[in-house]
Structures are given as C-alpha cells and as structure tokens.
N, C-alpha and C positions, 0 to 999 in steps of 0.2 A: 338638219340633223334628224335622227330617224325617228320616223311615227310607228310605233307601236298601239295595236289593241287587240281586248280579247276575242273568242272566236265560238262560236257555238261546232264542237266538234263532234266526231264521229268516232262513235269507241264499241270496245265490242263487250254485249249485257254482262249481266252481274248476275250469271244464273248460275248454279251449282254442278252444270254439265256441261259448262263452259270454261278449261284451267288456262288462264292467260298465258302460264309458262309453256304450253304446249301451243298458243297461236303467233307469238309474237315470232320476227324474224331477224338476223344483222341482217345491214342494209344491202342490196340486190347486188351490189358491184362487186362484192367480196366472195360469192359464192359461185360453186360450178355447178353438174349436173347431179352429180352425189349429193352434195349437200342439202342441193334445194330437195331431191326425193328423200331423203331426211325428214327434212323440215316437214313435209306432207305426209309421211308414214306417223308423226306424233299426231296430227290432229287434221280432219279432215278441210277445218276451214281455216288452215294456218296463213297468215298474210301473203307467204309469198307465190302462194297460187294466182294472186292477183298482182302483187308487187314485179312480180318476175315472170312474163308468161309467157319468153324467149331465152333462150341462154345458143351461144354464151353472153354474159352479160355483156351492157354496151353496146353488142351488134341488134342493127335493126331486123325486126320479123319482120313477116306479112301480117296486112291491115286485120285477118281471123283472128290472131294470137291477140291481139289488142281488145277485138270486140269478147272475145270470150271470157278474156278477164274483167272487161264491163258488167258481164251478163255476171258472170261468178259478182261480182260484189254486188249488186241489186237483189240478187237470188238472196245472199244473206241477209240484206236489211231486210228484204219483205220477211224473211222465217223472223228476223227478229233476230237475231245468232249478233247485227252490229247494230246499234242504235244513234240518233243525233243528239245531243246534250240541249235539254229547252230549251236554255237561254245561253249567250256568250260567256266565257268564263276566261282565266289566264290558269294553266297547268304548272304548278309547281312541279317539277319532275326530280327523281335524284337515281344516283348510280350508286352501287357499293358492288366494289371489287377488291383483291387481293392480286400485287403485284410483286414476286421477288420476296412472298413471305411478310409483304407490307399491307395493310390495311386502305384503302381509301374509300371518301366517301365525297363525289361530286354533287353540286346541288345546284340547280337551274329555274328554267323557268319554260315552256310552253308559251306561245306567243304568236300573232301575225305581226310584220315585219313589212312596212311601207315599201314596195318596188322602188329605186333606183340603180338609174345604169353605172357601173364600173367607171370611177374615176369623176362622175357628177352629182355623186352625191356622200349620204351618210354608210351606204353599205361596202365595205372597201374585200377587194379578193387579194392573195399572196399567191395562185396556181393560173395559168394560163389552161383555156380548155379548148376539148376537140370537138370535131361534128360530128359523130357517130354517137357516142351514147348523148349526148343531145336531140338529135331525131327519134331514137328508141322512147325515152322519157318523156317528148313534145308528145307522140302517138298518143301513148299511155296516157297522159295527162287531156288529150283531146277524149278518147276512147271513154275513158272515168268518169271524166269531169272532178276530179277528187286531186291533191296534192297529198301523195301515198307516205312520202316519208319526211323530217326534217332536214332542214338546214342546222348546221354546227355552226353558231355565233358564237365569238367573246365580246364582251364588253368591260371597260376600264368603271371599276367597283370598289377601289381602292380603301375607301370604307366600310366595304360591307353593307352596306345601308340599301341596297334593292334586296339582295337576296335575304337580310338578314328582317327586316319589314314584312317579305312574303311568307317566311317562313316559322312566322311568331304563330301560334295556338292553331298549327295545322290539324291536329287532332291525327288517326289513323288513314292511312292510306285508302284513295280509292281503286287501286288497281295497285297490283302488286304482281311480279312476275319474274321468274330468272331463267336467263338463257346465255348459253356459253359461261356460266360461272360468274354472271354479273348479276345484280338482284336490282332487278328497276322497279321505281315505285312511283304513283302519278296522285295526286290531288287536282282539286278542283276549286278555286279560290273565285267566289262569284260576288262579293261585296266590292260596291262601284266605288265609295269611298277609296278602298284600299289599290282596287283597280287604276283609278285618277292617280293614287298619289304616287305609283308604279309609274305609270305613265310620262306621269309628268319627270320622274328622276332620271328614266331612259331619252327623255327629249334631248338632250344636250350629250347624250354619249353617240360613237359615230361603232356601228359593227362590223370584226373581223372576223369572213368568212374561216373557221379552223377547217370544218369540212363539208363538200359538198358544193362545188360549183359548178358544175356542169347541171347540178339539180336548180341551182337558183340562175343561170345561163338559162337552161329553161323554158323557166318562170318569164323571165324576159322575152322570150321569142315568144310564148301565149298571151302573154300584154296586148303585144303588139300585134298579132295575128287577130285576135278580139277584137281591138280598136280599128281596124281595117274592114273586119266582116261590120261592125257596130257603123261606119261611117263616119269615125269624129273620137276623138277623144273623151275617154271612158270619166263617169262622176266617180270622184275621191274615196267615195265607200263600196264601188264596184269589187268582188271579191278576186276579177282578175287584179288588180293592183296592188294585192299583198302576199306574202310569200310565209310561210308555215316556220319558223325557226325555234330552236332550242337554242337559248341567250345561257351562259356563261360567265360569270367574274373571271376576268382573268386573271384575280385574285386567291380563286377557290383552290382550296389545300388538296382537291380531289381531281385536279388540272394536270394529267400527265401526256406530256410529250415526247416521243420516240423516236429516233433517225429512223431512215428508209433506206436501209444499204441495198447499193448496184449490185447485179450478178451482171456478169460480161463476157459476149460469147462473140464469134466472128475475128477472134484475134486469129490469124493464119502464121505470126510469126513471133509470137510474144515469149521473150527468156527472160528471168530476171535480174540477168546482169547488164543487158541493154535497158533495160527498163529506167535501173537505178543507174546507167550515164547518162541516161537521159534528162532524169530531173535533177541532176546532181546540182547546178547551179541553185537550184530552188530550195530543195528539202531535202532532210539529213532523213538517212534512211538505215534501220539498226532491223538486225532480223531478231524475230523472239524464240524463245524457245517454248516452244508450245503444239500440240497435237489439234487436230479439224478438232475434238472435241468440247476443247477449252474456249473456240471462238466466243460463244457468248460473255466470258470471264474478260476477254479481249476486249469486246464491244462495251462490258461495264467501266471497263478499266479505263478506256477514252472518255468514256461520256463525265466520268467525272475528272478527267485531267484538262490540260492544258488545251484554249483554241487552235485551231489548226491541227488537230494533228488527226489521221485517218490511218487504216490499217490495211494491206492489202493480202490478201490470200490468195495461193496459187495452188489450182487445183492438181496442177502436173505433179509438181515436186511433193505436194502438201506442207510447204514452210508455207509460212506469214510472218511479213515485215511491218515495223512502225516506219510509217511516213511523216514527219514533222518538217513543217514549212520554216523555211526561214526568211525569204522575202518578204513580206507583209503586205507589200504594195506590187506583188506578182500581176495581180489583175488589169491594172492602172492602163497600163498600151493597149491588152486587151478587150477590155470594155470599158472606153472611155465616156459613153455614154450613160454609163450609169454611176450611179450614189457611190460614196465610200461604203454606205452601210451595205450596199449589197455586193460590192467587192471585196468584203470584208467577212460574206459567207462562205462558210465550209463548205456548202450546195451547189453554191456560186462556184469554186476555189477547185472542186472536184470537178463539176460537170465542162465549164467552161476551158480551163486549161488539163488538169489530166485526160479527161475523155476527148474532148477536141481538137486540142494542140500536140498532148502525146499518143493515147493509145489507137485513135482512129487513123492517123499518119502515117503513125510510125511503125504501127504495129495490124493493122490492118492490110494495107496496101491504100486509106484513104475508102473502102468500103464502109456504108455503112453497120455500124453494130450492133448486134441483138443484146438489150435488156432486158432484164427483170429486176424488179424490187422485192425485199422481205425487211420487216422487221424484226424478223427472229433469228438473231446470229447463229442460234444453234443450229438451226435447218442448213445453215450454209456451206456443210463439209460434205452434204446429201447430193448436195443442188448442183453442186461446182466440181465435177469430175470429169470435164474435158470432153465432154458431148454437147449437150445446149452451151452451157456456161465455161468459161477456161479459167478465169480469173473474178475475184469478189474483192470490192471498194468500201470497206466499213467506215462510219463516219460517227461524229458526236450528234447527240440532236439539236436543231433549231432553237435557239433562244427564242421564246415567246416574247419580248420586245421586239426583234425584228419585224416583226407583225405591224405594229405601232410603227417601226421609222420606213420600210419602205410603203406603209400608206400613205404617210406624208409628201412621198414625193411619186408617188401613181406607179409602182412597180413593183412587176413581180418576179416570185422567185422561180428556177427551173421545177420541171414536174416533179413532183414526190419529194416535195422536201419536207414536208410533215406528215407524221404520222399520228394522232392524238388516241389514244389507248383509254375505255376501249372505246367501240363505234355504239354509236346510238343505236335504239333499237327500233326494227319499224313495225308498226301496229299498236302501240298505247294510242295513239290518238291518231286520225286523217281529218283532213283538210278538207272541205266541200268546197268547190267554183261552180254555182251557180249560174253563170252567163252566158253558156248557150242553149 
C-alpha cells in the first residue's frame, strides 16, 4: 500500500518583486504557442520557460531546448528568484474556483508518493499512455534533475480525517497565487508528529492517478534508467523512487469531474438518417430542438440526467439529436474481455461501438479518424463546421467510482475519459532528484 513522505521542496522566495500570480503556470500539455508567450510577457521568470522549452507540447525537441531550460532554472536559484525549503515538509495545497456561478473550494495535500508499477502495486491509472510526450518529459526531467509539475492523486478519505487533521490551525498561507480565475494557495506543515500521523493514515489507502500519467509513466522510465546507470537497485530513500503528487479525498466537496466530448472529422459519407438506421437496434434517437449555441445547456442537461445517454451534433445541418441506449449489455460480444463495470461506461459505450463499430465503418470507408477533445460544449458549434470536425459526440461525465472498480480489476478506460476541472497549477512547489 503506498508510502508516502514529506519532501524538502523548491519554491520560488518570498520577496516583494516576486508576484507568484504572475510566475505560476497550467500544466505544459494544455498550452500552445500564444499562450506560453503569454505566460512569459507577465513575468520574466514565469515557470513555463522552463516547464515547457518545446512546443508543441508532447512532441520531442532537440537535446539544446532541454539544456537551456536546465541552465534557466540554476540561473534562478543562484539569483535567488527559487529557493530549497530547509528541511522536508508535506504541502497542504487548496484550490478555490467558481464553476457555473458555483463556488468551490478543493483541499489537498503536497506530497512524494512511493514508485510502483501499474497494476503491482498501491498507485493504480484509469488512462493508457503514449511514447511521445513521455520522451519529451524523460528529457526534461534528465536535463533538470527536478520533477517540474505534480501528479493528480485521489485517495478514499471517506471520513475526512487526513485532510481534516492537516488542515487544523494552518494559520495563513504561505504562497498564494491566482491564475486562469483559480486562486491556489500552499502551506508548509513541517511538525513530524503530525507528518507520521499523515502518514501513517495514507499507509492503507491505494492512489487513483485523476491526472497525469504519462508524467508519472515517466517517473518510471527514470527509476529505471537510474538503477541501470547506478548498477543495482536503488536504496528505498533514493529520491528517484518517489514521485511528487497532489493527494485528493475523493470525498472533497471541491472534487469536480467533466466529460471530454469527441469532435469527429474524416467522416466522407456521414448523413444522419443513415446514422440513426444504423443504431436503431441500440438506442432511441429524438432530435432536439435547439441552436449550436445552446450546446453547453445540452451537455448540462445530460450530465444530470439519465446513464447512457450522449448527444450528437452535426455540423452540416446544425441539428443535434439525444441518443439514448437501450441495450445495456450492447458491449458484452464486443468486449468480452473486459469487466461489466467497464462495459457499462459511457466512454467505453461511445468510443468502442459508436466510433468503432459505427462511424469509422460505416461512415468513413473503414479510414482511420481525426479527433479532438473539448470540455467546453460551447466551443463545439465553432469547432465543428465541416472542415477539421463534421460531427461532435457529447457525453455525461465519468463517475468518480469507476476509478475504484476498474482498479480492482487492472483496467483502463479509453483516452480522455476524464476531465477533472480545474488542472493544477505548476510552480507552487518542484521536486529535486538528486541522483545523478
């Protein structure tokens, strides 16, 4: 079960010509070329000079862009601009955002996070990842020697009793910062007492990656690269062996999960009256009355209604239909190799038989198809006008249980099936690896 401890971090001073809100960044993968010169017109030593020192994200640079951003982060710590925390500590972190007019406030934890592999141990994933922004990241993280951003854990907290323990007489924040309209704040919780008794409460919880595997994918390939240069396997307190995470109740009232709706392009012969013979055995299919700009009211509309049921919008005609399943057990011939619970996802239920079995078939010629993902239904009457995109697949979001029952049985869900709103931010704290 997973070992947890604190970490003597890297954080950037507490000097009065230093505005946290102007250095922190969202995490590298989310950003293009605008944004990141953005990010670096607010403040000269803003994290993702370093965080990000190729774009577009994911794709691998040359081995220069790597070393530059080594040199950029050394350069600050000598001026002083980032400094090491004395001694180890655990990060109390919190979020406060507004979503739909709604208030929330997530509260966490800062933390390293014992290495195990997927499926051998206490750290469990729900995302299959790729090799490209895996090499980019491995670079970076050789290049640094630093782990630049966190991991997104939940952990089962059903009493409240870790975060509610850490968060007794925090007193004021030591970092405080807001970016994209989210207002993050970080403490430093350095009493060992309280630290053990953390400790020890998380010993027996097992953690679900929410976001970030390919960052903690990684983490694992530099383990193991380490212990090969090293000769032998690495001692238990080696700083390759543990991985930088932001831990989660997946109890917390400040817990918001979001579908990832499809954009879909490549379809060369899609109508949607073949469409709907097509599933007609499956799901009952009612067209709405409503305009591209009500989609988001659409996508509210499902997320609080009934399982199964997903929306489709066509950007030819600009109608959108409700698709509502009626089989239950549609998956069952199609992948019999996996769980009911994950035959039983809308993720699953979309990506597996509509994109697979219908729209790539039938409606393709059998070519493969171009996706995109967005969380924001509204953008989707933009997005989808019959040049990249023809058609968009709205969906409800992912129960946060399914997290819990396909860990149980070692499996994962299709790409992009969670969204968790919003994304951490990176620069409250980095990670030093020591070992080479």
């Amino acid at each position: 079960m997973p070992d947890i401890r604190p970490f003597a971090g890297i954080r950037y001073s507490r000097r009065p010509d230093l505005d946290l809100s102007k250095l922190i960044a969202p995490p590298y993968d989310v950003l293009d070329d605008a944004q990141k010169a953005a990010l670096q017109s607010r403040h000269a030593n803003n994290i993702v000079t370093v965080d990000l020192p190729f774009t577009p994200p994911k794709s691998v640079g040359p081995d220069d862009v790597y070393a530059k951003a080594n040199t950029t982060l050394k350069a600050w710590m000598s001026a002083g601009i980032m400094v090491q925390d004395r001694r180890p500590a655990i990060y109390p972190y919190t979020q406060v955002f507004d979503h739909h007019g709604k208030a929330f406030h997530r509260r966490g934890f800062i933390a390293l996070v014992k290495l195990s592999p997927f499926g051998e141990g206490h750290v469990v994933p729900h995302e299959k990842t790729h090799a490209g922004p895996i090499e980019d990241r491995l670079k970076l993280m050789h290049a640094t020697g630093m782990q630049l951003s966190p991991i997104f854990g939940l952990f089962n907290d059903n009493r409240g009793e870790v975060t509610r323990r850490l968060y007794q007489n925090l007193g004021r924040p030591q970092a405080d910062a807001t970016e994209g309209g989210v207002r993050n704040q970080l403490w430093s919780v350095i009493d060992s007492d309280l630290e053990n008794e953390v400790i020890k409460q998380m010993g027996t919880k097992p953690v679900f990656i929410a976001d970030g595997h390919h960052r903690y994918t990684t983490a694992l390939v530099y383990q193991k690269q380490i212990e090969e240069r090293s000769g032998g396997k690495l001692p238990t307190n080696h700083p390759a062996n543990w991985c930088m995470f932001v831990l989660v109740g997946m109890q917390d009232d400040g817990l918001l999960i979001m579908p990832t709706h499809r954009l879909v392009g490549g379809l060369s012969s899609f109508n949607m009256p073949a469409f709907k013979d097509a599933i007609a055995a499956d799901f009952d299919v009612e067209e709405l009355p409503v305009v591209p700009a009500q989609l988001a009211g659409v996508a509210t509309s499902i997320a609080a209604g009934a399982p199964h049921t997903f929306a489709l919008y066509d950007g030819k005609s600009k109608s959108t239909h409700l698709l509502t399943l009626k089989n239950q057990d549609l998956l069952e011939p199609l992948a019999p190799d996996h769980s009911q619970a994950w035959r039983r996802l809308d993720v699953a239920i979309l990506q597996r038989f509509l994109i697979e079995e219908i729209l790539q078939p039938k409606f393709a010629g059998g070519n493969q198809l171009t996706l995109g993902y967005t969380a924001d239904a509204a953008t989707i009457g933009q997005q989808v006008d019959g040049s990249k995109y023809q058609i968009a697949l709205l969906l409800r979001p992912t129960p946060l249980p399914a997290l819990e029952d396909l860990g149980r049985n070692n499996e994962v869900m299709p790409q992009k099936s969670t969204y968790f709103f919003p994304k951490l931010a990176t620069g409250m704290v980095l990670n030093p690896l020591k070992s080479e």
